[in-house]
LUMLOVO-229422 format. One line per 2 residues: number of its first residue (from 1); for each residue x, y, z of C-alpha. Coordinates in pm, whole numbers, always signed. Example, Ala and Ser with C-alpha at 12.3 -4.5 7.8 and 13.67 -1.06 7.14 Angstrom:
BEGIN
1 = +1230/-450/+780  +1367/-106/+714 $
This chain:
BEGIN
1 = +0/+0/+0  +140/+312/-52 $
3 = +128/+608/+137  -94/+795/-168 $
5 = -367/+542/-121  -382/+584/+266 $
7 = -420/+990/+213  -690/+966/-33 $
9 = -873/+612/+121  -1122/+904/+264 $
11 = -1217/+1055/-142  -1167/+701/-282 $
13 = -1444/+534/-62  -1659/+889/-141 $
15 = -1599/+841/-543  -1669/+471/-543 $
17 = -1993/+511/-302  -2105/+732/-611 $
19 = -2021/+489/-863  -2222/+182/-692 $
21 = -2567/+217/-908  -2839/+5/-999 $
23 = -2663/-72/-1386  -2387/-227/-1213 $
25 = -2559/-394/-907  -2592/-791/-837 $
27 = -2303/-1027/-933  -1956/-970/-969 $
29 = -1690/-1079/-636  -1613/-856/-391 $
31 = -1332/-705/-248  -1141/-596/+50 $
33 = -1298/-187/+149  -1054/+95/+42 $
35 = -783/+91/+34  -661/-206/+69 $
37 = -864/-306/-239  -693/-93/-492 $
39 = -346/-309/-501  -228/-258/-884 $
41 = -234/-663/-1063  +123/-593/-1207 $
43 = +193/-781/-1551  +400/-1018/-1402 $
45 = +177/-1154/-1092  +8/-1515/-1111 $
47 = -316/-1440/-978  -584/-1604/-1080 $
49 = -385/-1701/-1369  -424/-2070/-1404 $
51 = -724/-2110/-1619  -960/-1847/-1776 $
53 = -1343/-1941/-1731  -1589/-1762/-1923 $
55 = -2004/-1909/-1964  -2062/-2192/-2093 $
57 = -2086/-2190/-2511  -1831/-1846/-2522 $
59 = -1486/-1998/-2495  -1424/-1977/-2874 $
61 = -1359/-1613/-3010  -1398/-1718/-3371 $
63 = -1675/-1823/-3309  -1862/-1475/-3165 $
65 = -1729/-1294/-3470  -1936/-1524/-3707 $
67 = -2210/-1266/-3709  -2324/-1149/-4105 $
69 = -2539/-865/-4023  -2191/-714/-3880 $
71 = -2006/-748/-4124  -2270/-542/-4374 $
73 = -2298/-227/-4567  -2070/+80/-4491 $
75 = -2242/+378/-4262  -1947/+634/-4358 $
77 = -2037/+692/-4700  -2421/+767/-4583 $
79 = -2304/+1069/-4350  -2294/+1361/-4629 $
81 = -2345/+1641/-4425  -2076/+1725/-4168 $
83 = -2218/+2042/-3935  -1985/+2240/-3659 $
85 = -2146/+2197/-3312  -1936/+2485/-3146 $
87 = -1607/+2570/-3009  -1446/+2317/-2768 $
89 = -1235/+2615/-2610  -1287/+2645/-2222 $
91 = -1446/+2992/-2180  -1247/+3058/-1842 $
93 = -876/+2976/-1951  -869/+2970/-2293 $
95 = -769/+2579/-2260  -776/+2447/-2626 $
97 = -666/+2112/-2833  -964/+1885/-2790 $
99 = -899/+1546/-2706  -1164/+1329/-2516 $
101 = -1497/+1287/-2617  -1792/+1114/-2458 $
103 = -2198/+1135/-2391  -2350/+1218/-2086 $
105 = -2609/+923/-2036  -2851/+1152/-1792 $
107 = -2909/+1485/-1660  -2662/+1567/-1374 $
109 = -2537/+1820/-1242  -2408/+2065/-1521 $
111 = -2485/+1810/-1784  -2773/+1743/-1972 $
113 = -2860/+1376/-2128  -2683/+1386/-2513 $
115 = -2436/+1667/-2401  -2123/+1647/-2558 $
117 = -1838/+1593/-2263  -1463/+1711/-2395 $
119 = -1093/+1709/-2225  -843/+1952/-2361 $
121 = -517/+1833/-2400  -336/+2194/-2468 $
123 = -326/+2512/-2231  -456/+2858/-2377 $
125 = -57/+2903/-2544  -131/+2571/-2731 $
127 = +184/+2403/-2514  +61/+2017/-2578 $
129 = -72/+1840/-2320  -67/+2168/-2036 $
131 = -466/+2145/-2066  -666/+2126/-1734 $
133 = -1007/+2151/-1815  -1330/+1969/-1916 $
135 = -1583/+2137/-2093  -1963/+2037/-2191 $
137 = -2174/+2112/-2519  -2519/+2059/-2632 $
139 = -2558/+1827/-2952  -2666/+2100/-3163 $
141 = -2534/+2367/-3378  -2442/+2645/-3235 $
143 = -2399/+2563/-2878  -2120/+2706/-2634 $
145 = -1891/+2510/-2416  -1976/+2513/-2034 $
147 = -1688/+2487/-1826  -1748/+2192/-1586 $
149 = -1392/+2177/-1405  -1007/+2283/-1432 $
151 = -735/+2075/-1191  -427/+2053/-1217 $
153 = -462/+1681/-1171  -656/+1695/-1507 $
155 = -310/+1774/-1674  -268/+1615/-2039 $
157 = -650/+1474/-2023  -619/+1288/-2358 $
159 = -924/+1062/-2298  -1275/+1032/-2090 $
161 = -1573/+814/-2057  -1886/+888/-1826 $
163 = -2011/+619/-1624  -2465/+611/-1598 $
165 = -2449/+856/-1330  -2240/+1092/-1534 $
167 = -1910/+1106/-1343  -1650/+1125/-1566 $
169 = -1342/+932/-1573  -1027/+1080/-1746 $
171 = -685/+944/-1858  -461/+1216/-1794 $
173 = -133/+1174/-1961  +15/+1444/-1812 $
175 = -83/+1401/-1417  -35/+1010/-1494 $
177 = -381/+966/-1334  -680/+853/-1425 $
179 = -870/+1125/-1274  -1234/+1126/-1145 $
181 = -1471/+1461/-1131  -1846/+1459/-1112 $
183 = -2098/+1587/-1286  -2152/+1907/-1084 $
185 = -1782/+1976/-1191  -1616/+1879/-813 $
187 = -1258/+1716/-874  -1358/+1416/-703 $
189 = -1016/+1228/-636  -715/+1113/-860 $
191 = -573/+746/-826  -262/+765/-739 $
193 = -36/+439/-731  -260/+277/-936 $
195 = -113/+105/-1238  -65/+424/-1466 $
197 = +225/+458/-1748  +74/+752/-1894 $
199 = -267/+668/-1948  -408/+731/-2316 $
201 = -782/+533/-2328  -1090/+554/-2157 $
203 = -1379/+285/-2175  -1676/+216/-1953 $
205 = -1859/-93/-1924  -2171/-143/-1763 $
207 = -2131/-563/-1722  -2088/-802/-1429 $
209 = -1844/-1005/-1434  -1606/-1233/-1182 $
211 = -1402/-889/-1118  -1637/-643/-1038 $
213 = -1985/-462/-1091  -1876/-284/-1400 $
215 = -1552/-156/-1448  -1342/+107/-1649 $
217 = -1094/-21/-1907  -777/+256/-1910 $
219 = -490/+176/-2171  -102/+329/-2125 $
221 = +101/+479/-2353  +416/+430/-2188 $
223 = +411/+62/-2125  +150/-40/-2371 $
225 = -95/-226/-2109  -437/-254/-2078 $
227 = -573/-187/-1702  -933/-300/-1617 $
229 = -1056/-81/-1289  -1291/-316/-1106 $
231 = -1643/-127/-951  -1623/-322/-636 $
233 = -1780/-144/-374  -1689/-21/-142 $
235 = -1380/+54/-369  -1211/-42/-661 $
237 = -919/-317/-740  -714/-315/-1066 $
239 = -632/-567/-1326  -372/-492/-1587 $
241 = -529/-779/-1825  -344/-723/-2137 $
243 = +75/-618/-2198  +302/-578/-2488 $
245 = +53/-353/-2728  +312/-113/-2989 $
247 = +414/+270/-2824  +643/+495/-2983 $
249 = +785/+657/-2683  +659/+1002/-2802 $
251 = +608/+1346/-2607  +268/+1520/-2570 $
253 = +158/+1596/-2932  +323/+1272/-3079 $
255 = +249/+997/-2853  +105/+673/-3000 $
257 = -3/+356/-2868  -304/+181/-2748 $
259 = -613/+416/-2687  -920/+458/-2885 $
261 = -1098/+217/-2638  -1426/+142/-2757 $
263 = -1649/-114/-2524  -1896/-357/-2737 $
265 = -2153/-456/-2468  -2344/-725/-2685 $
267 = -2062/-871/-2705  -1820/-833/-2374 $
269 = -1552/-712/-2669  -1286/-460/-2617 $
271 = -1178/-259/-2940  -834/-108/-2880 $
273 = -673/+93/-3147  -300/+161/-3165 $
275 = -131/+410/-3371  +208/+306/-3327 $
277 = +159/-17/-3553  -175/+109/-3726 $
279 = -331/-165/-3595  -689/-269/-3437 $
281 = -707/-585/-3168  -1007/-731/-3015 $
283 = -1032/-872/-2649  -1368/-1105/-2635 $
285 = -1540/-1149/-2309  -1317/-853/-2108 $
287 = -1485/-897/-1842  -1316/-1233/-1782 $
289 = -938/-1190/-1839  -766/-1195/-1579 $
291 = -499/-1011/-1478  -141/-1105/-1658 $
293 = -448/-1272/-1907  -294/-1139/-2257 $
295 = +54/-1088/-2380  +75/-927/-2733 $
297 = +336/-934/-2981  +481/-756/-3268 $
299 = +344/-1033/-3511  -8/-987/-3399 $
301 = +27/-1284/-3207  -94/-1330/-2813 $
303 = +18/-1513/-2553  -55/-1552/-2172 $
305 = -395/-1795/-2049  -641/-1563/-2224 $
307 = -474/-1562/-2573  -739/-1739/-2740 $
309 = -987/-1386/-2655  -722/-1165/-2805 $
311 = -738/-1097/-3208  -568/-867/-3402 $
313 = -901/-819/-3666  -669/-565/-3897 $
315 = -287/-395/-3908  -157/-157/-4185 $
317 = -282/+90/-4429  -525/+328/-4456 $
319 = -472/+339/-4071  -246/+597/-4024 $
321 = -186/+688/-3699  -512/+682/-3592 $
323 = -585/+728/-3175  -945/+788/-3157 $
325 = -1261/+536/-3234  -1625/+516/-3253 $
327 = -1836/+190/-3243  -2144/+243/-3509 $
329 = -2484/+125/-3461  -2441/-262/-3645 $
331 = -2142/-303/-3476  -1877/-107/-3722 $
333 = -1552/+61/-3606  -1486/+464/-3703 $
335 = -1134/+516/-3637  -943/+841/-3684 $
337 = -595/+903/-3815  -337/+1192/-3682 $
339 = -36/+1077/-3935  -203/+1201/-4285 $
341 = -60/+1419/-4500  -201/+1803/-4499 $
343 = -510/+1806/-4682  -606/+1454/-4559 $
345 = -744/+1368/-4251  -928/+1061/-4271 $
347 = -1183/+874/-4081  -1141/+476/-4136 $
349 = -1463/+206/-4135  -1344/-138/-4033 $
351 = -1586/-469/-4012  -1541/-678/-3643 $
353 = -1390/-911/-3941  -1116/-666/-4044 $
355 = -1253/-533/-4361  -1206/-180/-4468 $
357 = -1524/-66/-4634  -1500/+333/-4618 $
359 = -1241/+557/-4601  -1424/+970/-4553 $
361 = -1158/+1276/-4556  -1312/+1493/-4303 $
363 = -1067/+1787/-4329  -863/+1911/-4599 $
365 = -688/+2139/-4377  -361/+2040/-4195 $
367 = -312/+1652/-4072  -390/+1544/-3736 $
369 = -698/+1696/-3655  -896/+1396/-3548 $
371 = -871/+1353/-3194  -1211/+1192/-3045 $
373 = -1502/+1048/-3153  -1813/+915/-3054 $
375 = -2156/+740/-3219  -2487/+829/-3136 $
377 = -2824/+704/-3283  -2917/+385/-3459 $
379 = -2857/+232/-3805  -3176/+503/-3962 $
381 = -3014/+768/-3751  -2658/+793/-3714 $
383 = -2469/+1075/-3583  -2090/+1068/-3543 $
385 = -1925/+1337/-3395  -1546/+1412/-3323 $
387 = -1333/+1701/-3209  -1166/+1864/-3489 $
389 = -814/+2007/-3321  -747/+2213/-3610 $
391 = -986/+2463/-3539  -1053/+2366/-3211 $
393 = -1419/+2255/-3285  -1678/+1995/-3195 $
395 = -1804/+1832/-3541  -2078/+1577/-3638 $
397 = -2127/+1416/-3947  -2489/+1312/-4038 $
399 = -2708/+1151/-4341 $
Protein backbone atom coordinates (compact mmCIF):
# COMPACT_ATOMS: atom_id res chain seq x y z
CA UNK A 1 0.00 0.00 0.00
CA UNK A 2 1.40 3.12 -0.52
CA UNK A 3 1.28 6.08 1.37
CA UNK A 4 -0.94 7.95 -1.68
CA UNK A 5 -3.67 5.42 -1.21
CA UNK A 6 -3.82 5.84 2.66
CA UNK A 7 -4.20 9.90 2.13
CA UNK A 8 -6.90 9.66 -0.33
CA UNK A 9 -8.73 6.12 1.21
CA UNK A 10 -11.22 9.04 2.64
CA UNK A 11 -12.17 10.55 -1.42
CA UNK A 12 -11.67 7.01 -2.82
CA UNK A 13 -14.44 5.34 -0.62
CA UNK A 14 -16.59 8.89 -1.41
CA UNK A 15 -15.99 8.41 -5.43
CA UNK A 16 -16.69 4.71 -5.43
CA UNK A 17 -19.93 5.11 -3.02
CA UNK A 18 -21.05 7.32 -6.11
CA UNK A 19 -20.21 4.89 -8.63
CA UNK A 20 -22.22 1.82 -6.92
CA UNK A 21 -25.67 2.17 -9.08
CA UNK A 22 -28.39 0.05 -9.99
CA UNK A 23 -26.63 -0.72 -13.86
CA UNK A 24 -23.87 -2.27 -12.13
CA UNK A 25 -25.59 -3.94 -9.07
CA UNK A 26 -25.92 -7.91 -8.37
CA UNK A 27 -23.03 -10.27 -9.33
CA UNK A 28 -19.56 -9.70 -9.69
CA UNK A 29 -16.90 -10.79 -6.36
CA UNK A 30 -16.13 -8.56 -3.91
CA UNK A 31 -13.32 -7.05 -2.48
CA UNK A 32 -11.41 -5.96 0.50
CA UNK A 33 -12.98 -1.87 1.49
CA UNK A 34 -10.54 0.95 0.42
CA UNK A 35 -7.83 0.91 0.34
CA UNK A 36 -6.61 -2.06 0.69
CA UNK A 37 -8.64 -3.06 -2.39
CA UNK A 38 -6.93 -0.93 -4.92
CA UNK A 39 -3.46 -3.09 -5.01
CA UNK A 40 -2.28 -2.58 -8.84
CA UNK A 41 -2.34 -6.63 -10.63
CA UNK A 42 1.23 -5.93 -12.07
CA UNK A 43 1.93 -7.81 -15.51
CA UNK A 44 4.00 -10.18 -14.02
CA UNK A 45 1.77 -11.54 -10.92
CA UNK A 46 0.08 -15.15 -11.11
CA UNK A 47 -3.16 -14.40 -9.78
CA UNK A 48 -5.84 -16.04 -10.80
CA UNK A 49 -3.85 -17.01 -13.69
CA UNK A 50 -4.24 -20.70 -14.04
CA UNK A 51 -7.24 -21.10 -16.19
CA UNK A 52 -9.60 -18.47 -17.76
CA UNK A 53 -13.43 -19.41 -17.31
CA UNK A 54 -15.89 -17.62 -19.23
CA UNK A 55 -20.04 -19.09 -19.64
CA UNK A 56 -20.62 -21.92 -20.93
CA UNK A 57 -20.86 -21.90 -25.11
CA UNK A 58 -18.31 -18.46 -25.22
CA UNK A 59 -14.86 -19.98 -24.95
CA UNK A 60 -14.24 -19.77 -28.74
CA UNK A 61 -13.59 -16.13 -30.10
CA UNK A 62 -13.98 -17.18 -33.71
CA UNK A 63 -16.75 -18.23 -33.09
CA UNK A 64 -18.62 -14.75 -31.65
CA UNK A 65 -17.29 -12.94 -34.70
CA UNK A 66 -19.36 -15.24 -37.07
CA UNK A 67 -22.10 -12.66 -37.09
CA UNK A 68 -23.24 -11.49 -41.05
CA UNK A 69 -25.39 -8.65 -40.23
CA UNK A 70 -21.91 -7.14 -38.80
CA UNK A 71 -20.06 -7.48 -41.24
CA UNK A 72 -22.70 -5.42 -43.74
CA UNK A 73 -22.98 -2.27 -45.67
CA UNK A 74 -20.70 0.80 -44.91
CA UNK A 75 -22.42 3.78 -42.62
CA UNK A 76 -19.47 6.34 -43.58
CA UNK A 77 -20.37 6.92 -47.00
CA UNK A 78 -24.21 7.67 -45.83
CA UNK A 79 -23.04 10.69 -43.50
CA UNK A 80 -22.94 13.61 -46.29
CA UNK A 81 -23.45 16.41 -44.25
CA UNK A 82 -20.76 17.25 -41.68
CA UNK A 83 -22.18 20.42 -39.35
CA UNK A 84 -19.85 22.40 -36.59
CA UNK A 85 -21.46 21.97 -33.12
CA UNK A 86 -19.36 24.85 -31.46
CA UNK A 87 -16.07 25.70 -30.09
CA UNK A 88 -14.46 23.17 -27.68
CA UNK A 89 -12.35 26.15 -26.10
CA UNK A 90 -12.87 26.45 -22.22
CA UNK A 91 -14.46 29.92 -21.80
CA UNK A 92 -12.47 30.58 -18.42
CA UNK A 93 -8.76 29.76 -19.51
CA UNK A 94 -8.69 29.70 -22.93
CA UNK A 95 -7.69 25.79 -22.60
CA UNK A 96 -7.76 24.47 -26.26
CA UNK A 97 -6.66 21.12 -28.33
CA UNK A 98 -9.64 18.85 -27.90
CA UNK A 99 -8.99 15.46 -27.06
CA UNK A 100 -11.64 13.29 -25.16
CA UNK A 101 -14.97 12.87 -26.17
CA UNK A 102 -17.92 11.14 -24.58
CA UNK A 103 -21.98 11.35 -23.91
CA UNK A 104 -23.50 12.18 -20.86
CA UNK A 105 -26.09 9.23 -20.36
CA UNK A 106 -28.51 11.52 -17.92
CA UNK A 107 -29.09 14.85 -16.60
CA UNK A 108 -26.62 15.67 -13.74
CA UNK A 109 -25.37 18.20 -12.42
CA UNK A 110 -24.08 20.65 -15.21
CA UNK A 111 -24.85 18.10 -17.84
CA UNK A 112 -27.73 17.43 -19.72
CA UNK A 113 -28.60 13.76 -21.28
CA UNK A 114 -26.83 13.86 -25.13
CA UNK A 115 -24.36 16.67 -24.01
CA UNK A 116 -21.23 16.47 -25.58
CA UNK A 117 -18.38 15.93 -22.63
CA UNK A 118 -14.63 17.11 -23.95
CA UNK A 119 -10.93 17.09 -22.25
CA UNK A 120 -8.43 19.52 -23.61
CA UNK A 121 -5.17 18.33 -24.00
CA UNK A 122 -3.36 21.94 -24.68
CA UNK A 123 -3.26 25.12 -22.31
CA UNK A 124 -4.56 28.58 -23.77
CA UNK A 125 -0.57 29.03 -25.44
CA UNK A 126 -1.31 25.71 -27.31
CA UNK A 127 1.84 24.03 -25.14
CA UNK A 128 0.61 20.17 -25.78
CA UNK A 129 -0.72 18.40 -23.20
CA UNK A 130 -0.67 21.68 -20.36
CA UNK A 131 -4.66 21.45 -20.66
CA UNK A 132 -6.66 21.26 -17.34
CA UNK A 133 -10.07 21.51 -18.15
CA UNK A 134 -13.30 19.69 -19.16
CA UNK A 135 -15.83 21.37 -20.93
CA UNK A 136 -19.63 20.37 -21.91
CA UNK A 137 -21.74 21.12 -25.19
CA UNK A 138 -25.19 20.59 -26.32
CA UNK A 139 -25.58 18.27 -29.52
CA UNK A 140 -26.66 21.00 -31.63
CA UNK A 141 -25.34 23.67 -33.78
CA UNK A 142 -24.42 26.45 -32.35
CA UNK A 143 -23.99 25.63 -28.78
CA UNK A 144 -21.20 27.06 -26.34
CA UNK A 145 -18.91 25.10 -24.16
CA UNK A 146 -19.76 25.13 -20.34
CA UNK A 147 -16.88 24.87 -18.26
CA UNK A 148 -17.48 21.92 -15.86
CA UNK A 149 -13.92 21.77 -14.05
CA UNK A 150 -10.07 22.83 -14.32
CA UNK A 151 -7.35 20.75 -11.91
CA UNK A 152 -4.27 20.53 -12.17
CA UNK A 153 -4.62 16.81 -11.71
CA UNK A 154 -6.56 16.95 -15.07
CA UNK A 155 -3.10 17.74 -16.74
CA UNK A 156 -2.68 16.15 -20.39
CA UNK A 157 -6.50 14.74 -20.23
CA UNK A 158 -6.19 12.88 -23.58
CA UNK A 159 -9.24 10.62 -22.98
CA UNK A 160 -12.75 10.32 -20.90
CA UNK A 161 -15.73 8.14 -20.57
CA UNK A 162 -18.86 8.88 -18.26
CA UNK A 163 -20.11 6.19 -16.24
CA UNK A 164 -24.65 6.11 -15.98
CA UNK A 165 -24.49 8.56 -13.30
CA UNK A 166 -22.40 10.92 -15.34
CA UNK A 167 -19.10 11.06 -13.43
CA UNK A 168 -16.50 11.25 -15.66
CA UNK A 169 -13.42 9.32 -15.73
CA UNK A 170 -10.27 10.80 -17.46
CA UNK A 171 -6.85 9.44 -18.58
CA UNK A 172 -4.61 12.16 -17.94
CA UNK A 173 -1.33 11.74 -19.61
CA UNK A 174 0.15 14.44 -18.12
CA UNK A 175 -0.83 14.01 -14.17
CA UNK A 176 -0.35 10.10 -14.94
CA UNK A 177 -3.81 9.66 -13.34
CA UNK A 178 -6.80 8.53 -14.25
CA UNK A 179 -8.70 11.25 -12.74
CA UNK A 180 -12.34 11.26 -11.45
CA UNK A 181 -14.71 14.61 -11.31
CA UNK A 182 -18.46 14.59 -11.12
CA UNK A 183 -20.98 15.87 -12.86
CA UNK A 184 -21.52 19.07 -10.84
CA UNK A 185 -17.82 19.76 -11.91
CA UNK A 186 -16.16 18.79 -8.13
CA UNK A 187 -12.58 17.16 -8.74
CA UNK A 188 -13.58 14.16 -7.03
CA UNK A 189 -10.16 12.28 -6.36
CA UNK A 190 -7.15 11.13 -8.60
CA UNK A 191 -5.73 7.46 -8.26
CA UNK A 192 -2.62 7.65 -7.39
CA UNK A 193 -0.36 4.39 -7.31
CA UNK A 194 -2.60 2.77 -9.36
CA UNK A 195 -1.13 1.05 -12.38
CA UNK A 196 -0.65 4.24 -14.66
CA UNK A 197 2.25 4.58 -17.48
CA UNK A 198 0.74 7.52 -18.94
CA UNK A 199 -2.67 6.68 -19.48
CA UNK A 200 -4.08 7.31 -23.16
CA UNK A 201 -7.82 5.33 -23.28
CA UNK A 202 -10.90 5.54 -21.57
CA UNK A 203 -13.79 2.85 -21.75
CA UNK A 204 -16.76 2.16 -19.53
CA UNK A 205 -18.59 -0.93 -19.24
CA UNK A 206 -21.71 -1.43 -17.63
CA UNK A 207 -21.31 -5.63 -17.22
CA UNK A 208 -20.88 -8.02 -14.29
CA UNK A 209 -18.44 -10.05 -14.34
CA UNK A 210 -16.06 -12.33 -11.82
CA UNK A 211 -14.02 -8.89 -11.18
CA UNK A 212 -16.37 -6.43 -10.38
CA UNK A 213 -19.85 -4.62 -10.91
CA UNK A 214 -18.76 -2.84 -14.00
CA UNK A 215 -15.52 -1.56 -14.48
CA UNK A 216 -13.42 1.07 -16.49
CA UNK A 217 -10.94 -0.21 -19.07
CA UNK A 218 -7.77 2.56 -19.10
CA UNK A 219 -4.90 1.76 -21.71
CA UNK A 220 -1.02 3.29 -21.25
CA UNK A 221 1.01 4.79 -23.53
CA UNK A 222 4.16 4.30 -21.88
CA UNK A 223 4.11 0.62 -21.25
CA UNK A 224 1.50 -0.40 -23.71
CA UNK A 225 -0.95 -2.26 -21.09
CA UNK A 226 -4.37 -2.54 -20.78
CA UNK A 227 -5.73 -1.87 -17.02
CA UNK A 228 -9.33 -3.00 -16.17
CA UNK A 229 -10.56 -0.81 -12.89
CA UNK A 230 -12.91 -3.16 -11.06
CA UNK A 231 -16.43 -1.27 -9.51
CA UNK A 232 -16.23 -3.22 -6.36
CA UNK A 233 -17.80 -1.44 -3.74
CA UNK A 234 -16.89 -0.21 -1.42
CA UNK A 235 -13.80 0.54 -3.69
CA UNK A 236 -12.11 -0.42 -6.61
CA UNK A 237 -9.19 -3.17 -7.40
CA UNK A 238 -7.14 -3.15 -10.66
CA UNK A 239 -6.32 -5.67 -13.26
CA UNK A 240 -3.72 -4.92 -15.87
CA UNK A 241 -5.29 -7.79 -18.25
CA UNK A 242 -3.44 -7.23 -21.37
CA UNK A 243 0.75 -6.18 -21.98
CA UNK A 244 3.02 -5.78 -24.88
CA UNK A 245 0.53 -3.53 -27.28
CA UNK A 246 3.12 -1.13 -29.89
CA UNK A 247 4.14 2.70 -28.24
CA UNK A 248 6.43 4.95 -29.83
CA UNK A 249 7.85 6.57 -26.83
CA UNK A 250 6.59 10.02 -28.02
CA UNK A 251 6.08 13.46 -26.07
CA UNK A 252 2.68 15.20 -25.70
CA UNK A 253 1.58 15.96 -29.32
CA UNK A 254 3.23 12.72 -30.79
CA UNK A 255 2.49 9.97 -28.53
CA UNK A 256 1.05 6.73 -30.00
CA UNK A 257 -0.03 3.56 -28.68
CA UNK A 258 -3.04 1.81 -27.48
CA UNK A 259 -6.13 4.16 -26.87
CA UNK A 260 -9.20 4.58 -28.85
CA UNK A 261 -10.98 2.17 -26.38
CA UNK A 262 -14.26 1.42 -27.57
CA UNK A 263 -16.49 -1.14 -25.24
CA UNK A 264 -18.96 -3.57 -27.37
CA UNK A 265 -21.53 -4.56 -24.68
CA UNK A 266 -23.44 -7.25 -26.85
CA UNK A 267 -20.62 -8.71 -27.05
CA UNK A 268 -18.20 -8.33 -23.74
CA UNK A 269 -15.52 -7.12 -26.69
CA UNK A 270 -12.86 -4.60 -26.17
CA UNK A 271 -11.78 -2.59 -29.40
CA UNK A 272 -8.34 -1.08 -28.80
CA UNK A 273 -6.73 0.93 -31.47
CA UNK A 274 -3.00 1.61 -31.65
CA UNK A 275 -1.31 4.10 -33.71
CA UNK A 276 2.08 3.06 -33.27
CA UNK A 277 1.59 -0.17 -35.53
CA UNK A 278 -1.75 1.09 -37.26
CA UNK A 279 -3.31 -1.65 -35.95
CA UNK A 280 -6.89 -2.69 -34.37
CA UNK A 281 -7.07 -5.85 -31.68
CA UNK A 282 -10.07 -7.31 -30.15
CA UNK A 283 -10.32 -8.72 -26.49
CA UNK A 284 -13.68 -11.05 -26.35
CA UNK A 285 -15.40 -11.49 -23.09
CA UNK A 286 -13.17 -8.53 -21.08
CA UNK A 287 -14.85 -8.97 -18.42
CA UNK A 288 -13.16 -12.33 -17.82
CA UNK A 289 -9.38 -11.90 -18.39
CA UNK A 290 -7.66 -11.95 -15.79
CA UNK A 291 -4.99 -10.11 -14.78
CA UNK A 292 -1.41 -11.05 -16.58
CA UNK A 293 -4.48 -12.72 -19.07
CA UNK A 294 -2.94 -11.39 -22.57
CA UNK A 295 0.54 -10.88 -23.80
CA UNK A 296 0.75 -9.27 -27.33
CA UNK A 297 3.36 -9.34 -29.81
CA UNK A 298 4.81 -7.56 -32.68
CA UNK A 299 3.44 -10.33 -35.11
CA UNK A 300 -0.08 -9.87 -33.99
CA UNK A 301 0.27 -12.84 -32.07
CA UNK A 302 -0.94 -13.30 -28.13
CA UNK A 303 0.18 -15.13 -25.53
CA UNK A 304 -0.55 -15.52 -21.72
CA UNK A 305 -3.95 -17.95 -20.49
CA UNK A 306 -6.41 -15.63 -22.24
CA UNK A 307 -4.74 -15.62 -25.73
CA UNK A 308 -7.39 -17.39 -27.40
CA UNK A 309 -9.87 -13.86 -26.55
CA UNK A 310 -7.22 -11.65 -28.05
CA UNK A 311 -7.38 -10.97 -32.08
CA UNK A 312 -5.68 -8.67 -34.02
CA UNK A 313 -9.01 -8.19 -36.66
CA UNK A 314 -6.69 -5.65 -38.97
CA UNK A 315 -2.87 -3.95 -39.08
CA UNK A 316 -1.57 -1.57 -41.85
CA UNK A 317 -2.82 0.90 -44.29
CA UNK A 318 -5.25 3.28 -44.56
CA UNK A 319 -4.72 3.39 -40.71
CA UNK A 320 -2.46 5.97 -40.24
CA UNK A 321 -1.86 6.88 -36.99
CA UNK A 322 -5.12 6.82 -35.92
CA UNK A 323 -5.85 7.28 -31.75
CA UNK A 324 -9.45 7.88 -31.57
CA UNK A 325 -12.61 5.36 -32.34
CA UNK A 326 -16.25 5.16 -32.53
CA UNK A 327 -18.36 1.90 -32.43
CA UNK A 328 -21.44 2.43 -35.09
CA UNK A 329 -24.84 1.25 -34.61
CA UNK A 330 -24.41 -2.62 -36.45
CA UNK A 331 -21.42 -3.03 -34.76
CA UNK A 332 -18.77 -1.07 -37.22
CA UNK A 333 -15.52 0.61 -36.06
CA UNK A 334 -14.86 4.64 -37.03
CA UNK A 335 -11.34 5.16 -36.37
CA UNK A 336 -9.43 8.41 -36.84
CA UNK A 337 -5.95 9.03 -38.15
CA UNK A 338 -3.37 11.92 -36.82
CA UNK A 339 -0.36 10.77 -39.35
CA UNK A 340 -2.03 12.01 -42.85
CA UNK A 341 -0.60 14.19 -45.00
CA UNK A 342 -2.01 18.03 -44.99
CA UNK A 343 -5.10 18.06 -46.82
CA UNK A 344 -6.06 14.54 -45.59
CA UNK A 345 -7.44 13.68 -42.51
CA UNK A 346 -9.28 10.61 -42.71
CA UNK A 347 -11.83 8.74 -40.81
CA UNK A 348 -11.41 4.76 -41.36
CA UNK A 349 -14.63 2.06 -41.35
CA UNK A 350 -13.44 -1.38 -40.33
CA UNK A 351 -15.86 -4.69 -40.12
CA UNK A 352 -15.41 -6.78 -36.43
CA UNK A 353 -13.90 -9.11 -39.41
CA UNK A 354 -11.16 -6.66 -40.44
CA UNK A 355 -12.53 -5.33 -43.61
CA UNK A 356 -12.06 -1.80 -44.68
CA UNK A 357 -15.24 -0.66 -46.34
CA UNK A 358 -15.00 3.33 -46.18
CA UNK A 359 -12.41 5.57 -46.01
CA UNK A 360 -14.24 9.70 -45.53
CA UNK A 361 -11.58 12.76 -45.56
CA UNK A 362 -13.12 14.93 -43.03
CA UNK A 363 -10.67 17.87 -43.29
CA UNK A 364 -8.63 19.11 -45.99
CA UNK A 365 -6.88 21.39 -43.77
CA UNK A 366 -3.61 20.40 -41.95
CA UNK A 367 -3.12 16.52 -40.72
CA UNK A 368 -3.90 15.44 -37.36
CA UNK A 369 -6.98 16.96 -36.55
CA UNK A 370 -8.96 13.96 -35.48
CA UNK A 371 -8.71 13.53 -31.94
CA UNK A 372 -12.11 11.92 -30.45
CA UNK A 373 -15.02 10.48 -31.53
CA UNK A 374 -18.13 9.15 -30.54
CA UNK A 375 -21.56 7.40 -32.19
CA UNK A 376 -24.87 8.29 -31.36
CA UNK A 377 -28.24 7.04 -32.83
CA UNK A 378 -29.17 3.85 -34.59
CA UNK A 379 -28.57 2.32 -38.05
CA UNK A 380 -31.76 5.03 -39.62
CA UNK A 381 -30.14 7.68 -37.51
CA UNK A 382 -26.58 7.93 -37.14
CA UNK A 383 -24.69 10.75 -35.83
CA UNK A 384 -20.90 10.68 -35.43
CA UNK A 385 -19.25 13.37 -33.95
CA UNK A 386 -15.46 14.12 -33.23
CA UNK A 387 -13.33 17.01 -32.09
CA UNK A 388 -11.66 18.64 -34.89
CA UNK A 389 -8.14 20.07 -33.21
CA UNK A 390 -7.47 22.13 -36.10
CA UNK A 391 -9.86 24.63 -35.39
CA UNK A 392 -10.53 23.66 -32.11
CA UNK A 393 -14.19 22.55 -32.85
CA UNK A 394 -16.78 19.95 -31.95
CA UNK A 395 -18.04 18.32 -35.41
CA UNK A 396 -20.78 15.77 -36.38
CA UNK A 397 -21.27 14.16 -39.47
CA UNK A 398 -24.89 13.12 -40.38
CA UNK A 399 -27.08 11.51 -43.41
Amino acid sequence: MTSGFARSAGLFAAAAALLVFAGCGGGGGGSAPVPQAMQSAQAGDTTMMTQVRVPAGMQSMDADFNDEHEDGGAVLPRLVKQTTIGSTVDPLNGDQNPYGLDVAPVSAGLLHKGDLVVCNFNDAANVQGNGTTIVALSPHAGANPVHVDQNAGLLGCDALALGPTDNIWTADFGANDNAIVSPSGTFLTGIPGGPWHHPFGQAFSPRNGPFGNGAFYVSNAGDGSIVRVNLTAPGFTFDVIATGFAVNGGAPGSILGPSGLEYDAQHDRLWIVDGADNSLTALQFVSFIPAGGVVAHPNGTFTGPARKLAHRVFHGAPLNGPISAALLPGGHLALGNTLDPNGTNLIVEITPRGRVVATKNVDAGNGAAIFGMVATGNDDNVKLYYNNDNDNTLRVLTR
